[in-house]
Structure formats: C-alpha cells, structure tokens
C-alpha positions as CSV (number, residue, x, y, z in Angstrom):
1,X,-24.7,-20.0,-9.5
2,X,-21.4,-20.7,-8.8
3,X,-19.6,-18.2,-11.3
4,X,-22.0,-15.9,-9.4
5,X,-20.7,-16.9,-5.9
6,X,-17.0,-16.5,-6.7
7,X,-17.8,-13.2,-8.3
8,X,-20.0,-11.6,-5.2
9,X,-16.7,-13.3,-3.1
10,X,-14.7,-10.8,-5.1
11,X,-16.6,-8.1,-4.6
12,X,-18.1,-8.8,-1.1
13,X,-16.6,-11.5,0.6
14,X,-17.3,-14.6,2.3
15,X,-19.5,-13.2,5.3
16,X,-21.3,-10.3,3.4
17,X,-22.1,-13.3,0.4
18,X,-25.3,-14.6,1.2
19,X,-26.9,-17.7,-0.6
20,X,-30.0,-14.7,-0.6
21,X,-27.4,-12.4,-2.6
22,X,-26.7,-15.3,-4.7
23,X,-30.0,-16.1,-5.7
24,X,-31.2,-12.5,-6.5
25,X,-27.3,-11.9,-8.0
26,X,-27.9,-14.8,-10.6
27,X,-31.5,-14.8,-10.9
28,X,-31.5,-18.2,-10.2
29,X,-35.2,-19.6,-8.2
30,X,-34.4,-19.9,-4.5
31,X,-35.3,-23.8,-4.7
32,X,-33.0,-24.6,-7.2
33,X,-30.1,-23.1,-5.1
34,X,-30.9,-25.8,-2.5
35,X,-31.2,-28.2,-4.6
36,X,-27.7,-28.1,-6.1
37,X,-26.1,-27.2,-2.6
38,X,-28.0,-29.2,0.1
39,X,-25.2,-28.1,1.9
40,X,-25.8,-24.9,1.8
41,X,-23.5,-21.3,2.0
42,X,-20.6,-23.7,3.1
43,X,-21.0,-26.1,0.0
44,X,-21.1,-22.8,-2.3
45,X,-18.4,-21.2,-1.3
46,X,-15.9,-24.2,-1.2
47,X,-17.1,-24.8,-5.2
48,X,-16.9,-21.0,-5.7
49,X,-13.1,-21.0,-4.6
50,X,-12.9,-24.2,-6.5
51,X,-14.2,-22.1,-9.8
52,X,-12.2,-19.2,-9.2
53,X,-9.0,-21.3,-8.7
54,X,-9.2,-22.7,-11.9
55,X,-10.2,-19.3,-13.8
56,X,-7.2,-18.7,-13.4
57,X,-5.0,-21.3,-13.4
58,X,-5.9,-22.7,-16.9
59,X,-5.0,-19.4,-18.2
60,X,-2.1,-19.1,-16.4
61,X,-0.6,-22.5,-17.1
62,X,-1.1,-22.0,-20.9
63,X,0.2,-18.4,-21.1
64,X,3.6,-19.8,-18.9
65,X,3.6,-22.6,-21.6
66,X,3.2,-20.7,-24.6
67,X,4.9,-17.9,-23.6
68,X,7.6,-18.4,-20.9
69,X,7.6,-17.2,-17.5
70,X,7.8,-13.4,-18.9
71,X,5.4,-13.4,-21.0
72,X,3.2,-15.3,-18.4
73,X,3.7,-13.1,-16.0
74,X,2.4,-9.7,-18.4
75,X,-0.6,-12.4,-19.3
76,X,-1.4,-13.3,-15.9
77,X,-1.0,-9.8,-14.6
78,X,-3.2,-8.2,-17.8
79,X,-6.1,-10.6,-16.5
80,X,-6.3,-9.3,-13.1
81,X,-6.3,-5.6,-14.8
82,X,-9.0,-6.2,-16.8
83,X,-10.9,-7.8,-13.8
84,X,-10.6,-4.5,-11.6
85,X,-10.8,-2.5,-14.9
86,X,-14.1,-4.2,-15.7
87,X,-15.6,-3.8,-12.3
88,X,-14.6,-0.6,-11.7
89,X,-12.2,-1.6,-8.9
90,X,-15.0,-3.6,-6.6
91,X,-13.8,-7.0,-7.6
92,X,-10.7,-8.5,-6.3
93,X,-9.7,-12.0,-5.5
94,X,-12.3,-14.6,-4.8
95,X,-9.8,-17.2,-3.4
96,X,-8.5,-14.0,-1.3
97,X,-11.3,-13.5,0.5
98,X,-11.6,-16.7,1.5
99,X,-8.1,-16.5,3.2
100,X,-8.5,-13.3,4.9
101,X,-12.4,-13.3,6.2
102,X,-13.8,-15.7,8.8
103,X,-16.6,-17.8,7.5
104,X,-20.4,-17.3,9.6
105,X,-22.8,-19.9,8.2
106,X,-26.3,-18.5,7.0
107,X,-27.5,-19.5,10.7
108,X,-25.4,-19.6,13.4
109,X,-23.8,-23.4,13.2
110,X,-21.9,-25.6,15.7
111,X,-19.0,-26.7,12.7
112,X,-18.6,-23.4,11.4
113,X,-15.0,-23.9,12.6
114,X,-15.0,-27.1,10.5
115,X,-16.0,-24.9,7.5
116,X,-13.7,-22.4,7.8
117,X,-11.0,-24.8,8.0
118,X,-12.0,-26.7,4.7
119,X,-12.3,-23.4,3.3
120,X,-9.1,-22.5,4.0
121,X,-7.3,-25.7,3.2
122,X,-9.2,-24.9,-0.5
123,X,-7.8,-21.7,-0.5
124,X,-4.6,-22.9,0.1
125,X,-4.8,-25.0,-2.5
126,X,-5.1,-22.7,-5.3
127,X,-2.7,-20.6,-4.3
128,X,-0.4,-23.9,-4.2
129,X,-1.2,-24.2,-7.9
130,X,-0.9,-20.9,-9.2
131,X,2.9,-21.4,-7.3
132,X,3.3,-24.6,-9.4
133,X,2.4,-23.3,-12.6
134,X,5.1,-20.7,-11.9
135,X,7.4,-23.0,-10.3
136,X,7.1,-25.5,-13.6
137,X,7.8,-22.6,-16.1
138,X,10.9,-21.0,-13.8
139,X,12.5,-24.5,-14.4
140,X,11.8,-25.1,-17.9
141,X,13.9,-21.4,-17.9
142,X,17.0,-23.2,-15.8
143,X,16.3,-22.2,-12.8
144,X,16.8,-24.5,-10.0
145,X,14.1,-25.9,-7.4
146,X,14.5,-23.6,-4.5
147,X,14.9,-20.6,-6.3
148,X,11.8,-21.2,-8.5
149,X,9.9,-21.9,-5.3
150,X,10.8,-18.8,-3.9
151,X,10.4,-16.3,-6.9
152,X,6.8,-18.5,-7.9
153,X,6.0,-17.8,-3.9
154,X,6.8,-13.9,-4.5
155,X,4.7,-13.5,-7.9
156,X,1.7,-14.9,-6.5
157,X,2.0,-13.1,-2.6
158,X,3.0,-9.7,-4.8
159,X,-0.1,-10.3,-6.8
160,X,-2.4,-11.2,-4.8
161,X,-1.6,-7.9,-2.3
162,X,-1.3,-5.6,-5.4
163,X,-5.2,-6.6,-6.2
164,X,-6.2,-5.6,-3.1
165,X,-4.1,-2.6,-3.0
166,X,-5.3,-1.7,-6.6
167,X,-8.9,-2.0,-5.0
168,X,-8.6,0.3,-1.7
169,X,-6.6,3.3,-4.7
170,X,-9.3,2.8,-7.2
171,X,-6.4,2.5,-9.9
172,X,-3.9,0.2,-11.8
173,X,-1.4,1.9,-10.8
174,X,0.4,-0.6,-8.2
175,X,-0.1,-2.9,-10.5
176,X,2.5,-1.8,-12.5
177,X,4.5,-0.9,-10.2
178,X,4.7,-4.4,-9.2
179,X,4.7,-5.9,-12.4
180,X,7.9,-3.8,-13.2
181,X,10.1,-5.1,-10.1
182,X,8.7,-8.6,-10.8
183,X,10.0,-8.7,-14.5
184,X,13.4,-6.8,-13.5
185,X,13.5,-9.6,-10.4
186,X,12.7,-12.5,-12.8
187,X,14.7,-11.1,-15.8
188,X,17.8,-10.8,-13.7
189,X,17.1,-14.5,-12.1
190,X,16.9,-15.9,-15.4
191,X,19.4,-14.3,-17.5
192,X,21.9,-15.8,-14.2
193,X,20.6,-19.4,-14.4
194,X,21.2,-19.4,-18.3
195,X,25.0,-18.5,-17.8
C-alpha cells in the first residue's frame, strides 16, 4: 500500500492521490487500508514520502560508497532514468510532490494545515539526506565542509528540477544535459581540493 502511494504521488500528486486510488491502484480491500492507516490519507502519504526517501537513499549512499562521488552521481542519476524510462515519463519524484502541492484531506479537515506542515518537514527531510550522502562522499574526496554543502545542495536541486523537466519534454534529454555540467562542475571541484 505504501509502495503504491509513493508511486501514484509520482505520477499524480498529493491532492489528485486518493486513499480510493490507492485501494483500486494496489488491489488492496478498502478495510484493510483503514486498518493499517487509522489516520487516514495524511498517515499514507507521510509513510509514502518516508518509503520514497529511502528508495533512494540506500542506493545512493552505497553507490557514493562504492563508487565515489562520480560514479554516484552516474548511479544515482541512471535510477531516475530508468524511473521515467519505465513509466513512460508519468512518474517523477514522490518526495517532490509533496514539496510543491498543497495537501486537501479526503474530507475537508480543520488541521489540514497541521498536515501539510508535517508533510513538508518529511519532505524536507529526505532531501536533507540525499544532501548528506553527497555531502559525506564530497569529503571523503577532500573537499571541505562548505563547499561539499553547496555542490551536494546543487546535485540534488539540479536533479530534482531535471525530473520534472524530463517529465513536462517526454524525454531524457535534460537529463543529460545536467548530468554533464554536474560531472564537469564536480570533476573540476575535486581535482582542486586534491592539489
């Protein structure tokens, strides 16, 4: 239920996600889906951005281990192609649509504010650790604290916008675009700290 949450966030986002289009999405009996979230769309949607945060950043944080911060980068970038590859260009970014659409609960609620807060303090949070995996592998490389802040901000802000660029063309393309001023920006920021 909740790998089918994150993935109709990706596709839909949070106000067009429906704990109905969850249910008919996974096939999953309507009772069940109240049973395991008694709080309801909120409840889903926090553990779907939860899910989606880690989907990556477990793959992330071994491909910038095993492979350095280039590497990583071709690894972490290669996932979201084969994401919008795979879905034909209709799924982007779970944890994005979080940040960017305004949650509505399934019935007009008093703390919707509440939720949308939360929800975006989650979101927040994975993109925090998809920073500090980068951050962690740009100072294994030399680099110092500031600067791997900065350049970890810039893959993940550049990546996150190329996904849903790549979505609106239908195509790759600015993905690799991207992924070709990252390496020469990283590439150059390394090769200095190692002098």
């Amino acid at each position: 239920m909740i790998a089918g949450a994150a993935d109709l966030l990706s596709r839909r986002g949070v106000n067009a996600t429906s704990m109905r289009d969850v249910v008919r999405h996974t096939a999953t009996p309507r009772g069940s889906i109240s049973h395991h979230f008694p709080d309801g769309k909120r409840q889903l949607i926090a553990e779907a951005v939860s899910f989606a945060g880690k989907q990556v950043s477990i793959p992330l944080e071994k491909a910038m281990n095993e492979r350095g911060v280039i590497g990583g980068l071709k690894a972490f970038i290669a996932s979201w192609r084969r994401q919008l590859e795979a879905s034909d260009f209709e799924a982007g970014c779970p944890v994005l649509a979080v940040a960017v659409d305004r949650y509505v609960g399934e019935t007009p609620e008093r703390d919707d504010q509440a939720a949308q807060q939360h929800l975006l303090d989650l979101a927040d949070g994975v993109f925090v650790d998809w920073r500090q995996i980068m951050r962690a592998a740009l100072l294994r490389e030399g680099l110092t604290a500031e600067r791997s802040e900065r350049l970890a901000t810039l893959v993940v802000a550049s990546i996150e916008g190329t996904v849903a660029m790549c979505r609106a063309s239908r195509s790759a393309e600015p993905l690799d675009h991207v992924q070709q001023e990252l390496q020469v920006v990283l590439t150059a920021a390394l090769s200095q700290a190692t002098r």
